[in-house]
N, C-alpha and C positions, 0 to 999 in steps of 0.2 A: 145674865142669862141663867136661870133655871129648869130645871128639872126632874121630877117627879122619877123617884125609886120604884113606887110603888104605881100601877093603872087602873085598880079597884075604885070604884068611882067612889067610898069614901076615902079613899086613902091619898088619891091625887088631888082631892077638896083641900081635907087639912092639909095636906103636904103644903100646895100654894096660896094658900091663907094664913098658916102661918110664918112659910116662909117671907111673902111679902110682906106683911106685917112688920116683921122684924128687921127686915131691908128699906122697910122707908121710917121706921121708927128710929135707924140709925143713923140716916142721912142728915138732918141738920147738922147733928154733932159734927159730920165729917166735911159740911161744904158743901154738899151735891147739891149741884145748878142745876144738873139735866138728870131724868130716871129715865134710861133708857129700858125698856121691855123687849124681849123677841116673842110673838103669841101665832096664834093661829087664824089664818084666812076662816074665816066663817065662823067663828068660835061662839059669837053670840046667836048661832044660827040654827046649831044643830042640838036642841037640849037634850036628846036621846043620848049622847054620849057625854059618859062623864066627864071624859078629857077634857070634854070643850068645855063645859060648865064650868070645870072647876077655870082652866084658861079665861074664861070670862069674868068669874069671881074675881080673879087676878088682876083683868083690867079695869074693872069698878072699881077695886081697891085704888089702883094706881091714877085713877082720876080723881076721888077722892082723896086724895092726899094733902094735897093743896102744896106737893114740889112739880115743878114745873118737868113735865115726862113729854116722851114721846113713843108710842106703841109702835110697833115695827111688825106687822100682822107676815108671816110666810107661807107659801104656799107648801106642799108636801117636800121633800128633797130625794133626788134623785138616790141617796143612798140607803131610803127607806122604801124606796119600791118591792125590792124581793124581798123584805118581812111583811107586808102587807098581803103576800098569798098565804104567808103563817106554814109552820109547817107540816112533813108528811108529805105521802106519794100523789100519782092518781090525779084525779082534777081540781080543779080550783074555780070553785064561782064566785064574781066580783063584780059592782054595777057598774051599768052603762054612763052614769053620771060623768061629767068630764074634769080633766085636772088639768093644772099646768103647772109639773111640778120642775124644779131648778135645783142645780147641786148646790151642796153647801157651802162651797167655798163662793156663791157669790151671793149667800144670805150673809157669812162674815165682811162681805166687801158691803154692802148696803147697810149694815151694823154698824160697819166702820165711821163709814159715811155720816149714816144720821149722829154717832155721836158726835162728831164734830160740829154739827150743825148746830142752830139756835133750839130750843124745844117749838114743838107744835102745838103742843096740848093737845095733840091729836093721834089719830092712827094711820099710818101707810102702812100702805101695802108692795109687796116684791113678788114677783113671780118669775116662771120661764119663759122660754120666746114660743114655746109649742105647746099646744093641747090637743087631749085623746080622749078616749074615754078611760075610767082607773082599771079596766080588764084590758086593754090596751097597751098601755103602758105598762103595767106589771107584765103582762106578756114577754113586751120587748124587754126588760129586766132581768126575768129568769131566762130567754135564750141567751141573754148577752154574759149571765154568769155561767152558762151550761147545764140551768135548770130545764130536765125534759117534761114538767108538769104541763098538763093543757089546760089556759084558761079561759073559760066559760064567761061571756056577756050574759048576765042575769039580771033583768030589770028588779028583782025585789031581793037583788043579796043587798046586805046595810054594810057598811062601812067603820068597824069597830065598833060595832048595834047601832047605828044612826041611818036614820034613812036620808037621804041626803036631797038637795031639792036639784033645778035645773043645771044650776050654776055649777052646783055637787064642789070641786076644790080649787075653783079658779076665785079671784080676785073678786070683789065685791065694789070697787071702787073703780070709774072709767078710765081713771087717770094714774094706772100702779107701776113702779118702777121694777123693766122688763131686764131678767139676768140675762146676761149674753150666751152663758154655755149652753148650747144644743145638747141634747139627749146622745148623739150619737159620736160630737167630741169627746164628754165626759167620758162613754165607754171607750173608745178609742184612746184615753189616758188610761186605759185598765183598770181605773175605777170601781166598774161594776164588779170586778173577779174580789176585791178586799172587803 
């Protein structure tokens, strides 16, 4: 699992091009059976935003490689919701597009999982058991940290400049393996207040 420092849409390209690069250039030497990736539900979907490009550069790469991988695509995580209103007072507009987004401790358990597995040569997908729309959800986000911003349903706000299609951050695939944490356990473990 990587990570990009930087979200400049040239800087997160090179970031995961050459980081990949260099992570599957090293793997014969080490044995690697399986390249496991974590990427993004719709990444080859949204070209407006760099994140995903560069995220999709990453998966070309990694099927290109000719080491047997498995993409692990996730949907948003619950612990990235209230940065997603960004900050500052006042209101917040955010699309009606829908998400299904899941906490991270059960994108590590499906991580888990597929490394153990055999590879796919393919991409799954993980999601959560509920969907909203992303002004929705971040809503319930910032009341549950004791954010008092109001957020606006805006059919033409974008999504980190993307304008996002029907599906907007739900799974792509009919068949994606659903996290078990609810939106309102996770806060309920105090989650959302860290």
């Amino acid at each position: 699992m990587t990570n990009s420092p930087s979200f400049e849409d040239k800087a997160v390209l090179e970031f995961f091009e050459t980081s990949t690069r260099n992570i599957l250039a090293a793997e014969p030497a080490a044995g690697v059976k399986h390249h496991v990736a974590l990427s993004v539900v719709g990444a080859d979907s949204f070209p407006d935003s760099g994140y995903m490009r560069a995220k999709a550069a990453q998966e070309k790469l990694i099927k290109a490689s000719g080491v047997p991988y498995t993409i692990l695509r996730a949907t948003q995580f619950f612990e990235f919701l209230g940065p997603i209103a960004g900050p500052g007072a006042g209101t917040v507009r955010l699309p009606i597009a829908p998400m299904q987004p899941l906490a991270a401790d059960d994108v590590a358990a499906a991580l888990a999982d597929v490394a153990m597995r055999s590879p796919t040569n393919g991409v799954l997908e993980v999601a959560g058991p509920e969907s909203l729309s992303i002004a929705a959800f971040v809503g319930k986000a910032l009341a549950a940290s004791g954010d008092k911003r109001t957020v606006v349903a805006d059919p033409q706000a974008r999504y980190y400049g993307a304008a996002l299609d029907d599906l907007g951050l739900k799974p792509r695939n009919p068949n994606p393996r659903i996290g078990p944490t609810r939106f309102e356990e996770w806060v309920s473990r105090g989650a959302a207040r860290k």
